[in-house]
C-alpha positions in Angstrom: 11.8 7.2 -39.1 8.4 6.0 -38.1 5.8 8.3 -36.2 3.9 7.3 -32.8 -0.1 6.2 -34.0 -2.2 9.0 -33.9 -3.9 7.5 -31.2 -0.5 7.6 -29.0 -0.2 10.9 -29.5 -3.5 11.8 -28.5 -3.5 9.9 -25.5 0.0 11.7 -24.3 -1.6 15.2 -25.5 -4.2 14.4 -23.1 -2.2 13.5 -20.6 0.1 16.9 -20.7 -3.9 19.2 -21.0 -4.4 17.6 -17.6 -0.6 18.4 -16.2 -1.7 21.7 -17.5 -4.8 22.0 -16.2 -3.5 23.7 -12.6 -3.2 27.2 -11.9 0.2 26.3 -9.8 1.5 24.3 -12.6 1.3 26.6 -15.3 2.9 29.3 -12.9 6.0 26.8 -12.5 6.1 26.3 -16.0 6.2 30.4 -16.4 9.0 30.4 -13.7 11.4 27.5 -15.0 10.8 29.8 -18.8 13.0 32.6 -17.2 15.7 29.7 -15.8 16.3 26.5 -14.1 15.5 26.9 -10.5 15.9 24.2 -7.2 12.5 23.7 -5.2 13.7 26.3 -2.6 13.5 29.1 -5.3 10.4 28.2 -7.0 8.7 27.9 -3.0 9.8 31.8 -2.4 9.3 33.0 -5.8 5.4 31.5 -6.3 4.8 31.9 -2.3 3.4 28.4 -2.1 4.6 25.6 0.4 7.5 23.3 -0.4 5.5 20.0 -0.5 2.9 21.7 -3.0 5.5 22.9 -5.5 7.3 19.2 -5.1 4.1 17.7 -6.0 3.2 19.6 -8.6 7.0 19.2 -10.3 6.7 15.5 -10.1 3.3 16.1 -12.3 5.1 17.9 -14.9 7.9 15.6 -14.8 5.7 12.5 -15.7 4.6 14.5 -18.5 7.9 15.1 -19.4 7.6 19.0 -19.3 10.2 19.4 -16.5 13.6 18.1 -16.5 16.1 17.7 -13.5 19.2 17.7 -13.0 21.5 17.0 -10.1 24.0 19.6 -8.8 25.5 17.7 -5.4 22.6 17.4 -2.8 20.3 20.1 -4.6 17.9 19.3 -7.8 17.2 21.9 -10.4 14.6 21.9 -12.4 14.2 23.1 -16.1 11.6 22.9 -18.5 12.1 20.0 -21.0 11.0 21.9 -24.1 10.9 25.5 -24.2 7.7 25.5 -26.7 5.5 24.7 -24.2 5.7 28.3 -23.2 4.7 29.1 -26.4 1.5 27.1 -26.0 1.1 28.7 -23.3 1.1 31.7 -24.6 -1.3 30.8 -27.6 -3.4 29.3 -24.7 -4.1 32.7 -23.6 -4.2 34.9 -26.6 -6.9 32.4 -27.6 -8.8 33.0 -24.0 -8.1 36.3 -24.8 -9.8 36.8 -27.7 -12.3 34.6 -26.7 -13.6 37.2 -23.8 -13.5 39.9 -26.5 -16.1 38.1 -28.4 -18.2 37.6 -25.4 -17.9 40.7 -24.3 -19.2 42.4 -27.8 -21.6 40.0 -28.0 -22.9 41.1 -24.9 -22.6 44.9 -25.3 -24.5 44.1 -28.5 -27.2 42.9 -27.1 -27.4 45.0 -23.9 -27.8 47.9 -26.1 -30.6 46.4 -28.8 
């Protein structure tokens, strides 16, 4: 089995940083983590219009991080791979301990 070039890869990592780069889009992803979900229960759950959360799904379905799936006139949405969360998650711990070393650095030099 062959790999994708490198620089294949790096152009579709790019393209799911900048899927991932809203707020709104992240939150969906957290949502769709706990279960697949039509539009309707996404728009009450996240408190955001109908067209936004459409708009944004169609994002993270051209980055193939949402999957649909018809049931009669509804569409449910689930995420595609279930390790995005993880990165997600890793994302933030990262943030995390990111603002901890900003924050002793600056207690460190608020008290010299």
């Amino acid at each position: 089995m062959t790999h994708p070039p490198l620089e294949e890869i790096t152009v579709l990592q790019a393209g799911i940083c900048q899927a991932l780069s809203d707020p709104k889009r992240i939150s969906i992803l957290y949502a769709l983590h706990e279960q697949s979900r039509h539009v309707n229960d996404l728009v009450a759950e996240l408190g955001l219009p109908q067209p936004t959360v459409s708009r944004h799904l169609r994002v993270l379905r051209q980055q193939s991080l949402v999957l649909t799936e018809r049931d009669g006139t509804w569409t449910t949405y689930r995420l595609a791979d279930r390790r995005i969360i993880q990165v997600l998650d890793t994302m933030r711990q990262v943030m995390s301990d990111g603002l901890k070393r900003k924050t002793a650095v600056f207690s460190n030099h608020k008290s010299a």
